[in-house]
C-alpha positions as CSV (number, residue, x, y, z in Angstrom):
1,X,269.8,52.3,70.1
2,X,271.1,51.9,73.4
3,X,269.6,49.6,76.1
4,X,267.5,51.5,78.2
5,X,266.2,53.2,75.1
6,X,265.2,50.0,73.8
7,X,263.6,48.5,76.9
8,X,261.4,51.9,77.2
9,X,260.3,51.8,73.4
10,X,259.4,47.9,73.8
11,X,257.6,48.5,77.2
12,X,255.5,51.6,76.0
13,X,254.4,49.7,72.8
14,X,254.1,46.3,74.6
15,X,251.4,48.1,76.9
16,X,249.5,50.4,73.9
17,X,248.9,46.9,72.1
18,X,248.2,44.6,74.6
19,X,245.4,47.4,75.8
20,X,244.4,47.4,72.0
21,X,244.6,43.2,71.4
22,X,242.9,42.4,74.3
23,X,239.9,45.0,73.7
24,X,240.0,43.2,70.0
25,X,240.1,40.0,71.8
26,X,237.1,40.1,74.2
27,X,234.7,42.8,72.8
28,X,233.5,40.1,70.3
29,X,230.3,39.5,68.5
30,X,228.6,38.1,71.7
31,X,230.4,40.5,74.8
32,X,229.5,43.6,72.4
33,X,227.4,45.3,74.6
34,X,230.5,45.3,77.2
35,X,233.8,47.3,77.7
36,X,236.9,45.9,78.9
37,X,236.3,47.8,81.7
38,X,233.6,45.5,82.2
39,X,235.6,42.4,82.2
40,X,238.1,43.3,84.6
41,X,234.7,43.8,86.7
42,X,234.0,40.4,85.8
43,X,237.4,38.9,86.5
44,X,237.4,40.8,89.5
45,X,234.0,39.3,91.1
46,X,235.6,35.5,89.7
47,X,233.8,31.9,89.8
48,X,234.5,31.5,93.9
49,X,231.3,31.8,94.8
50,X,230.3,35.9,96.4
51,X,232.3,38.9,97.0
52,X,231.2,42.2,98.4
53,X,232.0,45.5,97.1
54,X,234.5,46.6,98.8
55,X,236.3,43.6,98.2
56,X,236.1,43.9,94.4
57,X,237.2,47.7,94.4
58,X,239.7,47.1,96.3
59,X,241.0,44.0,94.0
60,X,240.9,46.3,91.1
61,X,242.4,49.8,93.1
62,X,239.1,51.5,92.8
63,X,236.8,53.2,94.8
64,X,233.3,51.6,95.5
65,X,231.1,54.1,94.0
66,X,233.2,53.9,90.7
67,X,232.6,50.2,91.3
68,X,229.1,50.8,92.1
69,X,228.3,52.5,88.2
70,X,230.3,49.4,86.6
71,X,228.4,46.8,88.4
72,X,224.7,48.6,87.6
73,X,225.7,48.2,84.2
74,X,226.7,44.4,84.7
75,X,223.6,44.2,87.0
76,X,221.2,45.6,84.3
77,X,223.0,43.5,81.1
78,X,222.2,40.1,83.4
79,X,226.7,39.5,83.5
80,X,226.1,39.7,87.6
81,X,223.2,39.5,90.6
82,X,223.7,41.4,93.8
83,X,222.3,40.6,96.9
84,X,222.1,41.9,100.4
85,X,223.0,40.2,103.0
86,X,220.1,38.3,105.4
87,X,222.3,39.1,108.5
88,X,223.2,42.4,107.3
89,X,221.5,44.4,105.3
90,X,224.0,46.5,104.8
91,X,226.2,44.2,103.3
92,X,225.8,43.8,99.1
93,X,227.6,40.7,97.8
94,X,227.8,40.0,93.9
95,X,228.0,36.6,92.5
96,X,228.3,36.0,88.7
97,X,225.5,34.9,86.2
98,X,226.3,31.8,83.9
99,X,226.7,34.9,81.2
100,X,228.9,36.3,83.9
101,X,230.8,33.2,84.2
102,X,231.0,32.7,80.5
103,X,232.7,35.9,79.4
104,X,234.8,35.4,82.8
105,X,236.2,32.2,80.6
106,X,236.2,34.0,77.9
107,X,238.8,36.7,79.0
108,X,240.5,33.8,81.4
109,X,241.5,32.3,78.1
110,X,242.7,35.4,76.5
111,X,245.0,35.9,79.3
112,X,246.1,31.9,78.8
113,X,247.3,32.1,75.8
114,X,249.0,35.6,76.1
115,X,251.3,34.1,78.7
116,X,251.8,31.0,77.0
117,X,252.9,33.0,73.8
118,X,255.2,34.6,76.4
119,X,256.7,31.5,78.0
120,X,256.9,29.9,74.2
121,X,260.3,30.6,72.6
122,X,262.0,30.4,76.3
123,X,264.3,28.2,77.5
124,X,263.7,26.5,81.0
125,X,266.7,28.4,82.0
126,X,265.6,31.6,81.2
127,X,262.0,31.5,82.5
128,X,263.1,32.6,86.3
129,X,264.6,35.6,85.1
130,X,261.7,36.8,82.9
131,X,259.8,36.2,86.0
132,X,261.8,37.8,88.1
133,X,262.2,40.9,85.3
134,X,258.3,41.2,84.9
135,X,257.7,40.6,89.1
136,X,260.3,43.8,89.5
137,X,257.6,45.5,86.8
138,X,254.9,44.8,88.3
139,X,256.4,46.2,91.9
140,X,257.5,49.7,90.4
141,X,254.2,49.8,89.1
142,X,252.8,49.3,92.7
143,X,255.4,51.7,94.4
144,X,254.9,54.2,91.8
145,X,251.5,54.7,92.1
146,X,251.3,54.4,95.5
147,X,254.1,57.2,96.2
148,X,252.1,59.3,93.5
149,X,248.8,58.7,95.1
150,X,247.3,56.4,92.4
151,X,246.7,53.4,93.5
């Protein structure tokens, strides 16, 4: 198999079961009545204190009113509070429960020890050019969706 056939075939099965490991991972016994969806909500609104909406939708390159049916889900299974604004009332911020906060560790540790499993059979040597492989990814990614209108 040539190269570029055999970076395509690890990159398209590297994505299908990281997407299917990490719903395995997190949707456990006590984050059942959650998606993984959900989580990225959650990692989304973080432990820093308040964010408002558009700052979350933006972080995960969605609109607010897809936002806005995630987070009454989140709202109504006690993972977040929102609250308007005393100064404006317009303004909704969302700040994390302790449940919140908990399954926020939760997937923060499943996303620890993915990249330390990553980072574990390679040299120092040979880190800076997986990083610089995956940050040249991660750009197309960016480009591509933004030339196609998708992000």
């Amino acid at each position: 198999m040539d190269t570029y056939r055999t970076v395509n075939d690890i990159l398209v099965n590297l994505f299908r079961e990281i997407w299917k490991l990490e719903e395995n991972a997190l949707i456990t016994e006590e984050y059942r009545d959650i998606s993984v969806n959900d989580m990225h909500v959650i990692e989304a609104v973080g432990l820093e204190g308040t964010k408002n909406m558009s700052q979350i939708a933006k972080k995960l390159g969605i609109t607010v009113g897809s936002l806005t049916t995630a987070m009454n889900g989140l709202v109504k299974k006690h993972y977040v509070t929102r609250e308007r604004s005393e100064e404006d009332r317009r303004v909704v911020t969302i700040r994390l429960t302790e449940k919140g906060e908990r399954a926020y560790r939760h997937h923060a540790l499943f996303h620890e020890k993915m990249a330390s499993a990553a980072l574990a059979s390679l040299t120092e040597q040979e880190i800076p050019a997986v990083t610089k492989t995956l940050a040249s990814l991660a750009e197309f990614f960016r480009s591509y969706g933004s030339e196609t209108g998708e992000a």
